[in-house]
C-alpha positions as CSV (number, residue, x, y, z in Angstrom):
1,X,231.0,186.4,171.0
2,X,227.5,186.3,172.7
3,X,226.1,183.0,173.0
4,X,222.7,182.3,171.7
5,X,221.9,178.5,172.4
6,X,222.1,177.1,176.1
7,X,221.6,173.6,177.3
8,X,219.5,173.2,180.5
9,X,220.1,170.3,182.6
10,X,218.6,169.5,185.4
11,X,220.2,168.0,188.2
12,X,219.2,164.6,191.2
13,X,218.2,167.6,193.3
14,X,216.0,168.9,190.6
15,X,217.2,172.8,190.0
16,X,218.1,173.6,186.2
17,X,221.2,174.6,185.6
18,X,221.5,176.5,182.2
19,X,225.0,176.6,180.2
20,X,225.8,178.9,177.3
21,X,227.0,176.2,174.0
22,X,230.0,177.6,172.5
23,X,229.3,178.6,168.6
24,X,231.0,176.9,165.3
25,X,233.2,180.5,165.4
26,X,233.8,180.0,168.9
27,X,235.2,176.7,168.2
28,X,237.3,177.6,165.0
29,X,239.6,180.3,166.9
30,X,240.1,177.8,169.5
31,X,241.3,175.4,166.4
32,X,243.0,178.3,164.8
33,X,244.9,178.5,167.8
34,X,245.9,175.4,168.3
35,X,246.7,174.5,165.4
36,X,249.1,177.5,165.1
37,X,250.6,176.0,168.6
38,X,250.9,172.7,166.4
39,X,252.3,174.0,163.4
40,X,255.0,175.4,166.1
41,X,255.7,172.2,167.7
42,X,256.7,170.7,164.3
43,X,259.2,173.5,163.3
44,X,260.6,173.2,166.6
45,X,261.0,169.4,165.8
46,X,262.4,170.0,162.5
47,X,264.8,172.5,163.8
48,X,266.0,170.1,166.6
49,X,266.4,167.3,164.0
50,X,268.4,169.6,161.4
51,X,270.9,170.4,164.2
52,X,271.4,167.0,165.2
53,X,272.1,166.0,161.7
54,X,274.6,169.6,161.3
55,X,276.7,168.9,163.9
56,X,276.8,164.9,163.2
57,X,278.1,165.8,159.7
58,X,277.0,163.4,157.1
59,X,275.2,160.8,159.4
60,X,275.7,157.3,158.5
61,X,272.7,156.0,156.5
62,X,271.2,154.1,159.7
63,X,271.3,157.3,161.5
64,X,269.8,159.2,159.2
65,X,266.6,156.6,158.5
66,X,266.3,156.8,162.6
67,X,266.5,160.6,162.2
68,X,263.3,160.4,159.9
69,X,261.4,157.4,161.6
70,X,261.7,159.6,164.9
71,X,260.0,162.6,163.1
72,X,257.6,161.0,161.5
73,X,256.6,159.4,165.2
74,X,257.1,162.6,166.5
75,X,254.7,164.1,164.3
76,X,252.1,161.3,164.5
77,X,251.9,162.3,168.2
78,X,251.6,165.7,167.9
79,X,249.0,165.3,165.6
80,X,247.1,163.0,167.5
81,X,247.6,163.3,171.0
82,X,247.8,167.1,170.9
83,X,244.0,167.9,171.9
84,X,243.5,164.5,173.7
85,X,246.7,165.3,176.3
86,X,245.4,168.7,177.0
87,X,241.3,167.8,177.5
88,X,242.4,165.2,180.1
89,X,245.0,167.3,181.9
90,X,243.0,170.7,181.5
91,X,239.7,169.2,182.2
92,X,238.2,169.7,178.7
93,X,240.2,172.6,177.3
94,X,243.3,173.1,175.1
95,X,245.3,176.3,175.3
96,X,243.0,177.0,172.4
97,X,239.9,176.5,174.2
98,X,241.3,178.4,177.3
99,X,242.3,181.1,175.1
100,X,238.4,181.7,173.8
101,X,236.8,180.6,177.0
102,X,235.5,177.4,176.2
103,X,235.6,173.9,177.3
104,X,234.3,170.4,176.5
105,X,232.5,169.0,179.0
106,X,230.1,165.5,179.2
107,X,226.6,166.2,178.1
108,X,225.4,165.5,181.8
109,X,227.0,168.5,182.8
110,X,229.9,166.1,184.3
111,X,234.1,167.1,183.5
112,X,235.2,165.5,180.7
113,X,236.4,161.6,181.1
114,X,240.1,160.5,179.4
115,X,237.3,158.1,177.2
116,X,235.5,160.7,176.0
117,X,238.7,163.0,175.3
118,X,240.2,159.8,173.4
119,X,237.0,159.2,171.3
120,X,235.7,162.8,170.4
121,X,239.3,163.4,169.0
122,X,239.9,160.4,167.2
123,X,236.9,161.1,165.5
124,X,238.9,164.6,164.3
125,X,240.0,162.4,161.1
126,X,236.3,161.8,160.3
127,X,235.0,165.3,160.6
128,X,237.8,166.8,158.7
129,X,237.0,165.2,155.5
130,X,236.9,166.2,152.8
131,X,239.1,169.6,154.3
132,X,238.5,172.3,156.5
133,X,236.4,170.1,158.7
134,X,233.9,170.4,155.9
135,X,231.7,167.0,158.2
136,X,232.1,168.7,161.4
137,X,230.8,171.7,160.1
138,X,227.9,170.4,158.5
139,X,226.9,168.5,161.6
140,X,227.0,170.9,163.8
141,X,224.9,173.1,161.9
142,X,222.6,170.8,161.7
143,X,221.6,170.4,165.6
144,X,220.9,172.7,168.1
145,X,223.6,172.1,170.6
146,X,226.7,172.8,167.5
147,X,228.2,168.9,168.4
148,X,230.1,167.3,165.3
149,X,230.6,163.7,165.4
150,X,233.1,163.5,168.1
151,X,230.9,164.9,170.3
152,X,228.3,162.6,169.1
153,X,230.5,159.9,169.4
154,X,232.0,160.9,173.1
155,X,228.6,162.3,174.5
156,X,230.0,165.3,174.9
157,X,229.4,169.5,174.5
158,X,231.2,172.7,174.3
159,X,230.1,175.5,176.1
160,X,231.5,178.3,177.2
161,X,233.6,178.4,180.4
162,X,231.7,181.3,183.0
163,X,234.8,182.3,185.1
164,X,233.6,183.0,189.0
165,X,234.1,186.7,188.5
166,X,231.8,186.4,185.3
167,X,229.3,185.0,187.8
168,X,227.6,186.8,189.7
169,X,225.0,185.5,192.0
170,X,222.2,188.4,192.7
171,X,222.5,188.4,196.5
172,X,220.1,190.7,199.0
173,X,222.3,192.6,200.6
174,X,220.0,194.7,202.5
175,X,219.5,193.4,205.9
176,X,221.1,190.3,205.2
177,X,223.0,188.7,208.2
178,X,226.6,187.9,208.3
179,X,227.3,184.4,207.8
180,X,229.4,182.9,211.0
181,X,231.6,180.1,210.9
182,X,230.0,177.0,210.5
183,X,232.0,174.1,209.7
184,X,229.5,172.3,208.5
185,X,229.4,173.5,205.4
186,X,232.6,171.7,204.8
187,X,230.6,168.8,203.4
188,X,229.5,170.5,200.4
189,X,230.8,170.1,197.3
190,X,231.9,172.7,194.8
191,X,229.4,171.1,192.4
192,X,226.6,171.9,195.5
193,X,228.0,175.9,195.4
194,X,227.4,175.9,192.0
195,X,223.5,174.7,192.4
196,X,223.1,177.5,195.1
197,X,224.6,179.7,193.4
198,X,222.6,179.5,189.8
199,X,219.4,179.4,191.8
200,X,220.5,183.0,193.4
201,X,221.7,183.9,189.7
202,X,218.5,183.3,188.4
203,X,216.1,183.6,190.8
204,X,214.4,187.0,189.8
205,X,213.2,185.1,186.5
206,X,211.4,182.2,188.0
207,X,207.6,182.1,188.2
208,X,207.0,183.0,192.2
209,X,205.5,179.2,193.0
210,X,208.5,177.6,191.0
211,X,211.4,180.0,192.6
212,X,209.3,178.7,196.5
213,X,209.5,175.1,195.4
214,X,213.1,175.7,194.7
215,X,214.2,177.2,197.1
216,X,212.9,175.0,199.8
217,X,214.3,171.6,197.7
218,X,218.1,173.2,197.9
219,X,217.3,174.1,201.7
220,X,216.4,170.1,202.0
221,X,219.8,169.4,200.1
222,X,222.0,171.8,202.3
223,X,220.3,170.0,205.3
224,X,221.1,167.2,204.2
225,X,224.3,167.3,203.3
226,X,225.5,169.5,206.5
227,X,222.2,168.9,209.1
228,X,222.0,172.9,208.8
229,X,218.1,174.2,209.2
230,X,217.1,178.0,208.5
231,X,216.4,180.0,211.8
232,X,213.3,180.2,213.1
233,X,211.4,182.4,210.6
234,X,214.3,183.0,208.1
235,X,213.2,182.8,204.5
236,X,214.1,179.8,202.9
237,X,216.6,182.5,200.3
238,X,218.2,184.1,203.2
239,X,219.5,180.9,204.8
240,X,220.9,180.0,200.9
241,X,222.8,182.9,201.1
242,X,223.8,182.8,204.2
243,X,225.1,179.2,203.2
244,X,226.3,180.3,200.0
245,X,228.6,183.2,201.3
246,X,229.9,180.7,204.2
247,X,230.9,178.8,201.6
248,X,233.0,181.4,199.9
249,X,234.6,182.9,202.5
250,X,236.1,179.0,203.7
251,X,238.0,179.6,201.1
252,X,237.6,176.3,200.0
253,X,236.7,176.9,196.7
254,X,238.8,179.7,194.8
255,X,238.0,181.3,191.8
């Protein structure tokens, strides 16, 4: 699926970064999928309790009230801690999410907090009603950036999740000079790459005074942050991609 709506944010250092929201179909196969994954997890349950009570023969009434009061737990916390276990340990996806190339993340453009997972899905009861997420899809038709309540609720969005071979910066290889090693660039952060790396994205579509501006605010950032200047008379892009593919191959940051 093609996304149509993005969400532009724009960051302390003032460069917009633009992420694709994931769709309400987007959304429903990751749900499909997990909920197949849950339906699984209760058969499994069921099938590990009716062996248990086969090969206990008939189970003394205390054991067999135990037997039920564990599935019924056991099911409560499939049910509920399902998608909030996975969006704090995945960092905003389920294997549903990863699955469809999605992920929940905080409306900032920050990962996804273990609040905001814990809010936006107990909010799942609410936007279910009255079946088939019948709320959730209303309300996400209903704004431009597809949230239902949870979202609403947690701050949060879905978008979908570029991969780094997805992304592909559009770098001038002509005449470009080799980066060296530089440690450094050891002080920027992955978040940092990914500024850099949007600007060189989308450079080719900015307005010529708004791509120089740009360009010469990251430059003050990646001084900054690693008291690196451009060589006398490098252009302000050359020394970003220079910085960008020093980056890369450190090897700190693998796709």
């Amino acid at each position: 699926m093609v996304p149509t709506e993005k969400l532009t944010i724009d960051t302390p250092e003032q460069i917009a970064l633009e992420l694709p929201l994931a769709g309400i179909g987007s959304r429903f196969l990751a749900l499909a999928y997990d909920t197949l994954l849950q339906i699984l997890i209760y058969v499994a349950l069921f099938a590990v309790a009716a062996v248990f009570a086969s090969i206990s023969g008939i189970v003394p009434r205390f054991w067999g009230t135990a037997l039920a009061a564990f599935l019924v737990l056991a099911f409560f916390c499939v049910y509920w801690c399902y998608f909030i276990f996975f969006e704090i340990l995945w960092n905003g996806q389920t294997p549903g999410k990863s699955r469809t190339g999605i992920r929940v993340i905080d409306a900032s453009g920050r990962p996804l907090s273990a609040v905001q997972a814990i809010g936006r899905n107990l909010m799942r009861v609410i936007d279910w009603l009255p079946g088939v997420y019948g709320v959730g899809i209303v309300c996400m038709m209903l704004n431009a950036e597809n949230k239902r309540l949870g979202d609403y609720v947690a701050g949060t969005v879905v978008i979908h999740d570029k991969t780094t071979q997805q992304f592909k910066p559009d770098w001038n290889l002509e005449g470009a000079p080799k980066p060296g090693h530089q440690p450094e660039v050891g002080h920027m952060t992955a978040d940092e790459l990914v500024i850099l790396e949007t600007f060189l994205h989308r450079r080719f579509e900015l307005p010529r005074e708004v791509r120089r501006q740009s360009a010469a605010q990251i430059v003050r950032m990646i001084t900054s942050r690693t008291k690196l200047e451009p060589k006398s008379g490098q252009p302000h892009e050359g020394f970003i991609e220079t910085i960008a593919r020093e980056i890369r191959d450190s090897a700190r940051f693998r796709p």
